[in-house]
C-alpha positions in Angstrom: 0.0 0.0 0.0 1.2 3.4 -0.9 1.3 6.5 1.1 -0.2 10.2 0.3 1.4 13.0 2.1 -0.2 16.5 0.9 0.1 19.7 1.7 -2.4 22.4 1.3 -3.5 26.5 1.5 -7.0 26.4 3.0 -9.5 27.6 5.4 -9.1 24.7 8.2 -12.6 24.4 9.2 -13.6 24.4 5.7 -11.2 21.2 4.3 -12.2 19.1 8.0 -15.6 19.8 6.8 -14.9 18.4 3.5 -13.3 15.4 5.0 -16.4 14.5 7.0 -19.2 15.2 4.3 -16.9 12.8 2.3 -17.5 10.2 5.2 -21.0 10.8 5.8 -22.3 10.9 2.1 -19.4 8.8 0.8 -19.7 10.9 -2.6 -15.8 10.6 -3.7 -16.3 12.4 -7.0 -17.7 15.7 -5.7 -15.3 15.2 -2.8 -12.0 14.9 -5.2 -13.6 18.0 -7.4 -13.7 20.5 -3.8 -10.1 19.2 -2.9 -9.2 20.1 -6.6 -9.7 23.4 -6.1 -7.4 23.9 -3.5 -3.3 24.7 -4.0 -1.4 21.8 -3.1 1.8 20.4 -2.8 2.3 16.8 -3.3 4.8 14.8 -1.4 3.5 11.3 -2.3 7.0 10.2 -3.6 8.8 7.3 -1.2 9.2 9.4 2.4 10.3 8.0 5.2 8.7 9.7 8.2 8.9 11.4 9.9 12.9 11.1 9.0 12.5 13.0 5.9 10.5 15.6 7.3 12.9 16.2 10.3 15.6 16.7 7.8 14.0 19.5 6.1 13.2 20.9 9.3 16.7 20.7 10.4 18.2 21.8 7.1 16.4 24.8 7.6 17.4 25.3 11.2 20.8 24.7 10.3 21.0 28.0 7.5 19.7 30.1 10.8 15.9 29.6 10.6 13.5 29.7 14.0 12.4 26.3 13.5 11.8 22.8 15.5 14.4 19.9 14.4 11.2 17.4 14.7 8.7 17.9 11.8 5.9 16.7 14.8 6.5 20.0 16.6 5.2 22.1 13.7 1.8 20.0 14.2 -0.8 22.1 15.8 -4.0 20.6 16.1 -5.4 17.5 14.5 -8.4 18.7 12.1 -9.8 15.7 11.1 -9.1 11.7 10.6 -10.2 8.2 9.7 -9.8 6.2 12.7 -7.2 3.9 10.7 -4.7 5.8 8.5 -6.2 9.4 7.0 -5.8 12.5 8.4 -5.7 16.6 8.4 -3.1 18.6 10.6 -3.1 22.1 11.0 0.5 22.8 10.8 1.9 26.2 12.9 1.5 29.7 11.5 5.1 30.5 12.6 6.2 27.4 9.9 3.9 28.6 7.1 4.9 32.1 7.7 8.6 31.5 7.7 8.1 29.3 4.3 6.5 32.5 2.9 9.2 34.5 3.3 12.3 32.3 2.1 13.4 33.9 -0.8 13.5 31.7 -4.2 17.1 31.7 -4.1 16.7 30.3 -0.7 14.2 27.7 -1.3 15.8 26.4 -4.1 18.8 25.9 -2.0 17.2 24.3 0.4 15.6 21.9 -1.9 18.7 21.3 -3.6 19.9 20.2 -0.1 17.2 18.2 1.1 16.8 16.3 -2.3 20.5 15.4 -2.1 19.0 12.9 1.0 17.2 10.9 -1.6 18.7 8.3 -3.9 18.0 9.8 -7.1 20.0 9.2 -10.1 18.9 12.0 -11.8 19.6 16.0 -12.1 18.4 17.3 -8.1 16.7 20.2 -10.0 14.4 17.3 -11.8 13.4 15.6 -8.6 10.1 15.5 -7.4 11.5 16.3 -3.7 12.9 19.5 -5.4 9.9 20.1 -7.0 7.5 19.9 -3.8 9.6 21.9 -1.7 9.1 25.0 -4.2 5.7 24.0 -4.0 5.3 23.7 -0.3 7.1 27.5 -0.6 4.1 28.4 -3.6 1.3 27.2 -0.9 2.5 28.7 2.1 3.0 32.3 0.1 -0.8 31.8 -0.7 -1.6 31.1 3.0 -0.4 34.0 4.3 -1.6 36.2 1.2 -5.0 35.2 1.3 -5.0 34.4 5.3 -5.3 31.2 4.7 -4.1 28.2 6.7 -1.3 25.6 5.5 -2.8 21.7 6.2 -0.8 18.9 6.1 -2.6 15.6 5.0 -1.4 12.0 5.1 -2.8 8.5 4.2 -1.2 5.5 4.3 -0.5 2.6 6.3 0.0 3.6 9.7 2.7 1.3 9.9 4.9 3.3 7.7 5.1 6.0 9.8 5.4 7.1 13.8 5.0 10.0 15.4 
């Protein structure tokens, strides 16, 4: 079983709502067409966590950013979940805020970095863990643009991950 590990720009209230009209009605299409419609970034490509996410945390701690070395700390309140493997975090403000304002330059680097963790044979700068990160940056800019919130979902086997 594979794993899905999202992150989005949205009103919290309005996605956890989403997430349990979907249960209740169990009408996946018009679910999947409202979750379209919100900016994502899509990390769905062979993490290990939370590993992977602690060592983007700490890769931007070590260049002198106010941020946790455990990706769990940036966790703020659990929106929404399945009882077996789904679920909707509300990640801190301070973390979506200080995304916002890395410069490209920045970013990039960073996701230069943290791809270089990843076995990939290709060019970093075709990876799809360079390509997320400047994602994740994309989202969180429209978070704090349009006061929105930055959500981080995951499904997959529970067994795959800890935190």
């Amino acid at each position: 079983m594979g794993m899905t590990v999202a992150f989005y720009s949205a009103n919290p209230q309005e996605v956890a709502e989403l997430f349990q009209a979907r249960d209740a009605a169990g009408d996946l299409e018009a679910f999947f067409q409202k979750l379209d419609t919100y900016l994502v970034a899509d990390f769905s490509f062979h993490l290990h966590l939370p590993e992977d996410l602690d060592t983007f945390c700490r890769i931007l701690g070590k260049r002198g950013h106010s941020v946790p070395s455990f990706f769990s700390d940036v966790l703020v309140e659990q929106l929404w979940n399945d009882g077996i493997a789904e679920s909707l975090t509300l990640l801190s403000a301070n973390f979506a805020h200080l995304l916002a304002t890395l410069s490209e330059q920045e970013i990039e680097q960073v996701a230069l970095e943290w791809a270089a963790t990843f076995p990939y044979q290709e060019p970093l700068e075709q990876t799809s863990a360079y390509h997320s990160l400047l994602r994740l940056r994309t989202i969180s800019c429209d978070a704090s643009t349009n006061k929105h919130s930055l959500l981080f979902y995951l499904d997959g086997n529970p067994a795959f991950f800890r935190w």
